[in-house]
C-alpha distance (Angstrom), angle and dihedral (degrees) to the residues before:
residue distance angle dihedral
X1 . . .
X2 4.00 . .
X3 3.48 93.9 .
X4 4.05 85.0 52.8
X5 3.66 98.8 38.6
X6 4.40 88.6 56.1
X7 3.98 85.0 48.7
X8 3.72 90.7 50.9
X9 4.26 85.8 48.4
X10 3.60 87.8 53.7
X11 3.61 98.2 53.7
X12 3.82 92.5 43.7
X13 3.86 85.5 53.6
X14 3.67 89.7 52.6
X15 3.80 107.1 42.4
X16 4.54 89.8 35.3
X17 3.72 107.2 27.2
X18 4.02 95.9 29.5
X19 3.55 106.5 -125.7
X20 3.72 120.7 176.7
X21 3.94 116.1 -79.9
X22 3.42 94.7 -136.9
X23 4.16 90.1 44.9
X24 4.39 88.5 51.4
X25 4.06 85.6 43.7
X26 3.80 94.0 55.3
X27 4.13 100.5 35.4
X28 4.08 81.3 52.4
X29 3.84 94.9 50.1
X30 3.60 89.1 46.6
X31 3.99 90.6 48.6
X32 4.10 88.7 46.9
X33 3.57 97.1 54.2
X34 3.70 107.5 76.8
X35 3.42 94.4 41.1
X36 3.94 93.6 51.9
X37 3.49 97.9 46.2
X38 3.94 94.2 49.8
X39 3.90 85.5 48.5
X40 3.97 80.6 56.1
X41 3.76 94.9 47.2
X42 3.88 94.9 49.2
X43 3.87 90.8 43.7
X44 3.91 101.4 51.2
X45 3.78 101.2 32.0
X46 3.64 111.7 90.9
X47 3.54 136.3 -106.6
X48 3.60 102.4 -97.3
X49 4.18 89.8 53.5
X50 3.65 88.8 57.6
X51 3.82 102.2 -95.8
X52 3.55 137.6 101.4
X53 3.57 98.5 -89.8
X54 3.82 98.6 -136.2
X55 3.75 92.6 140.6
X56 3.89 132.1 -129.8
X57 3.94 96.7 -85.6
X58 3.86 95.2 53.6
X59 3.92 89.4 34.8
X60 3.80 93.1 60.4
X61 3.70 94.9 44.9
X62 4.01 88.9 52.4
X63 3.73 88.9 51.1
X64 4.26 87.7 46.8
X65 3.93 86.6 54.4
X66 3.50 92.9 53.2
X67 3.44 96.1 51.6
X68 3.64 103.7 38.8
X69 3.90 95.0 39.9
X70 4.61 83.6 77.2
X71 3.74 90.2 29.7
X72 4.09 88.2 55.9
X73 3.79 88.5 33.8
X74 4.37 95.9 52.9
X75 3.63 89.1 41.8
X76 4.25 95.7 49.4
X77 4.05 86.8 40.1
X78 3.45 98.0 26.8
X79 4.01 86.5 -160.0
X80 3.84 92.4 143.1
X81 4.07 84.7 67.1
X82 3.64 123.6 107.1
X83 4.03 122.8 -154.1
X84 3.78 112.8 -130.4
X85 2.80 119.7 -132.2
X86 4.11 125.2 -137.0
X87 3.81 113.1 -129.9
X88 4.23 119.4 -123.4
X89 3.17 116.9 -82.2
X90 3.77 109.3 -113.6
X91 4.19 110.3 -137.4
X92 3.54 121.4 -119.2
């Protein structure tokens, strides 16, 4: 929940206070990666080393589902693309 909670401040920061897109994408990355890689741990070590013993083959292709599923999903829907908009034309 912490981990989620400081993601959640970062994108408040971003949308309310206007901090840099590229400054909220790298603070969350750097948030997201101890918590994904201990998720990782637990769900390729086996049984006997206190994890779930799911190994590192079917592990990784878990963790490419659940990144490609919304990759696969923007690009289909492409909801997460904004229309540009053409300035006025000044007269002459």
């Amino acid at each position: 929940m912490l981990f989620a909670l400081a993601v959640a401040a970062v994108h408040l920061a971003h949308r309310a206070l206007g901090l840099s897109a590229v400054w909220s994408f790298w603070i969350a990355h750097v948030l997201t990666r101890p918590p994904g890689a201990s998720i990782g741990d637990y769900l390729s070590q086996p049984t006997g080393g206190g994890g779930v013993g799911l190994g590192t083959v079917i592990t990784s292709a878990l963790f490419l589902a659940v990144i490609l599923g919304p990759v696969v999903f923007l690009a289909v829907t492409r909801k997460d693309v904004t229309e540009r908009r053409q300035p006025d034309e000044v007269p002459a």
